[in-house]
N, C-alpha and C positions, 0 to 999 in steps of 0.2 A: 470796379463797379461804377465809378464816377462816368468813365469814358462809355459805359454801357448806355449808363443813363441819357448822356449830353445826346449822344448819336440817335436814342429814341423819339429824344424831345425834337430833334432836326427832322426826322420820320415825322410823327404828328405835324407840323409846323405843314411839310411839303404835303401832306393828306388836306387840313386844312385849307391850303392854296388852289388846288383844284376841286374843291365845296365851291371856293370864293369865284374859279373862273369857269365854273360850272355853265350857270345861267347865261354869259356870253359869248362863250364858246365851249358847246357840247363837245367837242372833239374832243375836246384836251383830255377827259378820262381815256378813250377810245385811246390816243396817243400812249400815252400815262402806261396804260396795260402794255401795249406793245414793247414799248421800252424796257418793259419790267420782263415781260414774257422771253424777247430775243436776248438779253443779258445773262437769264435763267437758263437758257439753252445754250448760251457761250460757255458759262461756268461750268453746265455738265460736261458738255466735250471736253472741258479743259480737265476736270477729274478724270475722265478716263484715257484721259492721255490721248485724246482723237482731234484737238485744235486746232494743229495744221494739215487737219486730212479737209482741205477746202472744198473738194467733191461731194462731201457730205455736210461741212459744217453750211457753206452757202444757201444749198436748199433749205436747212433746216432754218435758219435765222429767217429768209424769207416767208416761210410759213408761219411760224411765232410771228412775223411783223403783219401778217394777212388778216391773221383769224381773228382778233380783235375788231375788224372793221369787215368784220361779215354781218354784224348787226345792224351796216349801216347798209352795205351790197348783200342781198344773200347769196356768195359766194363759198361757204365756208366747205360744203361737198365737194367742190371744183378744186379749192386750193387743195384739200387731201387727196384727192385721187393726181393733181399734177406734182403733189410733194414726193406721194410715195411713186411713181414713177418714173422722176431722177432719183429717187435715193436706189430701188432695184436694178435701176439704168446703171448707177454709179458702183454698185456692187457687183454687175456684173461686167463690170470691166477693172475691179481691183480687189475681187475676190480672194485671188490669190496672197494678197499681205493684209485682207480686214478681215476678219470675223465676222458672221454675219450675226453669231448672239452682239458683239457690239454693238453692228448699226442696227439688231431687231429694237433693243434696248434703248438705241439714241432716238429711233421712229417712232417708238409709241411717248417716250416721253416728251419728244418735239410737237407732238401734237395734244397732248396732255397738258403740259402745261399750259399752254396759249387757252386751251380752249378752256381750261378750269377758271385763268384769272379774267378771262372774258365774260364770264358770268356776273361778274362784276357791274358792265355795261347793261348787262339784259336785268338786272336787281333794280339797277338807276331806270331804266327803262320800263321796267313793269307800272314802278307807284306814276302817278300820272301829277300828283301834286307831294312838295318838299322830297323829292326822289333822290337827296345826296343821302338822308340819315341814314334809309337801311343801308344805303353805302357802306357810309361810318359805321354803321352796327355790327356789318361783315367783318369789315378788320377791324374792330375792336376785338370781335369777337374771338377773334382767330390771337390777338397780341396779347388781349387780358387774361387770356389764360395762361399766356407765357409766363407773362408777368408774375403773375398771384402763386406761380408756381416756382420761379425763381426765388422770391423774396418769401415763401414757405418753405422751401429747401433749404435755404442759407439759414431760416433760423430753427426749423423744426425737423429738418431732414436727419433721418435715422436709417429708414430700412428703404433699401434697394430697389428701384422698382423694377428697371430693365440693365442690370450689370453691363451685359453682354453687345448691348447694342450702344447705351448714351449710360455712362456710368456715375453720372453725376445727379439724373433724375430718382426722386425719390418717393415715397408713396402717401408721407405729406406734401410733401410739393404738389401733386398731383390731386388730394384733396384740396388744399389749397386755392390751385387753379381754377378748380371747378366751384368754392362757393364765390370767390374773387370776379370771374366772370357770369353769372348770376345773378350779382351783388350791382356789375359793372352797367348790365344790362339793362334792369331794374331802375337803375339811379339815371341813365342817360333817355329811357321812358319819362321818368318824372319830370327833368329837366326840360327836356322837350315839350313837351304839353303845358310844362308852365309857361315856357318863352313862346309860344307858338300856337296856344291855345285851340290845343287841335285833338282832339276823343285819341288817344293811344290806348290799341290791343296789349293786355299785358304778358298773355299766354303765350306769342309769340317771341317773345322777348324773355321770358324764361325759356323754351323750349331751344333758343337758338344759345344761351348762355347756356344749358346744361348738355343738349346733344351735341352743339357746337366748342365744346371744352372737348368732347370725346373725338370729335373729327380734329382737332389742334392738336390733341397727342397724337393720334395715328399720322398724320401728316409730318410732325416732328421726326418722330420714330423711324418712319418710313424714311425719312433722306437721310437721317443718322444714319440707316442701315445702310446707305447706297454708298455715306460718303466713309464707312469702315471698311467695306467693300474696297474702294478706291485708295485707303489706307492714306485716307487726308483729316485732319480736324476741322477745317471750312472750305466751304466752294471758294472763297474769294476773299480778300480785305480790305474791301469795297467801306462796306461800313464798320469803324473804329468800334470793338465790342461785342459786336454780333457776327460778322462774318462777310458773304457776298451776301447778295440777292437770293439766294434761294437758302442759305440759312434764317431771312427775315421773310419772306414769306410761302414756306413748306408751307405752313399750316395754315395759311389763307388758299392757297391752292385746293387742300378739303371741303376746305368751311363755305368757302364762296361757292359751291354749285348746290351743296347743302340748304343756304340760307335761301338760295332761288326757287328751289323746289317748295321747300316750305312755307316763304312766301304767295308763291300760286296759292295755296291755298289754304292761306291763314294770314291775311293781311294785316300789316300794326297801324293802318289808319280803318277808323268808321265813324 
């Protein structure tokens, strides 16, 4: 639990870092994503055992490093039609020893993940003034629910939520989760507008805490299921505690295109 924690608190620390070189250099989210997005898409190949099929893994990394910085070119149409073009290219000349359920499954999620954490940048992008919070408010959102459900499991976990898929989640944990991000919401509102002195929507901040608990379980869930599938306990041991990259953010991959939508139009500044 210690090493859980340490490696979170290292998480926030580096979230924080890029709030701080926000203002001076916008890229650095846009970077930030990419790194996160191509790492994501290493991991998977490497679960399904396709890491050194380079004919497919190269395109796919190239496009996870593209679609992030489609917000800043509108390119993001172009890079998918030239991704999926090598990758059909590249299946039809090694058809014979890939699978094409594999590379269907490595193509849609190569292009999935990029474009879900890229949402990220168009969240920063939308609010026009203090645009890092709903940042922050997306991966809190997506993490406080890990969180409140962790430390409701461990002490109140009883009954089973999904055996079969993550055997360890439970169905107080899961309440848990959900009044803990809520809760987490709520308090980072108040915080805000007291430091900042600036009219925060409250309704938006509960809606993204309560809908955005249910998109962090299905996000959870959903790579649980990929990585039992693959017959691995993490994509990677990248971070001490949690796993790779895409066991810490499955559930911001949900939440983050969620919190965009919802945003449009229901904004937390008036």
């Amino acid at each position: 639990m210690v090493t859980r924690i340490l490696s979170g608190a290292i998480l926030v620390l580096f979230v924080a870092a890029i709030v701080v070189f926000n203002s001076s250099f916008p890229l650095a989210l846009n970077i930030v994503v990419a790194v996160i997005s191509s790492w994501a898409v290493m991991e998977l190949f490497g679960a399904m055992g396709m890491a050194k099929r380079y004919t497919f893994l190269v395109p796919s990394l190239l496009c996870a490093v593209a679609l992030p910085f489609s917000t800043v070119v509108p390119i993001g149409p172009l890079v998918v039609f030239l991704y999926l073009t090598l990758m059909f290219t590249a299946q039809l000349k090694e058809h014979a020893s890939v699978s094409f359920k594999d590379i269907g499954v490595l193509m849609l999620m190569s292009v999935m993940i990029p474009a879900a954490l890229t949402t990220l940048v168009l969240i920063r992008n939308h609010s026009t003034e203090h645009n890092m919070f709903p940042v922050i408010i997306t991966i809190l959102a997506a993490w406080a629910a890990d969180v409140g459900a962790y430390f409701a499991g461990v002490f109140f976990g009883k009954h089973k939520m999904c055996p079969n898929i993550s055997p360890k989640k439970t169905i107080e944990g899961a309440v848990g989760g959900f009044i803990f991000n809520v809760l987490v919401m709520v308090a980072c509102g108040l915080a805000f507008s007291a430091y900042s002195q600036t009219q925060v929507h409250y309704l938006p901040l509960v809606l993204i805490g309560a809908i955005g608990w249910g998109y962090s379980v299905l996000g959870d869930l959903s790579f649980s299921l990929i990585k039992r599938s693959c017959h691995i306990k993490d994509f990677s041991h990248l971070i001490p505690g949690h796993g790779g990259i895409l066991d810490r953010f499955d559930s911001v991959i949900f939440v983050a295109p969620f919190v965009y939508f919802l945003l449009t139009f229901l904004p937390i500044f008036g």
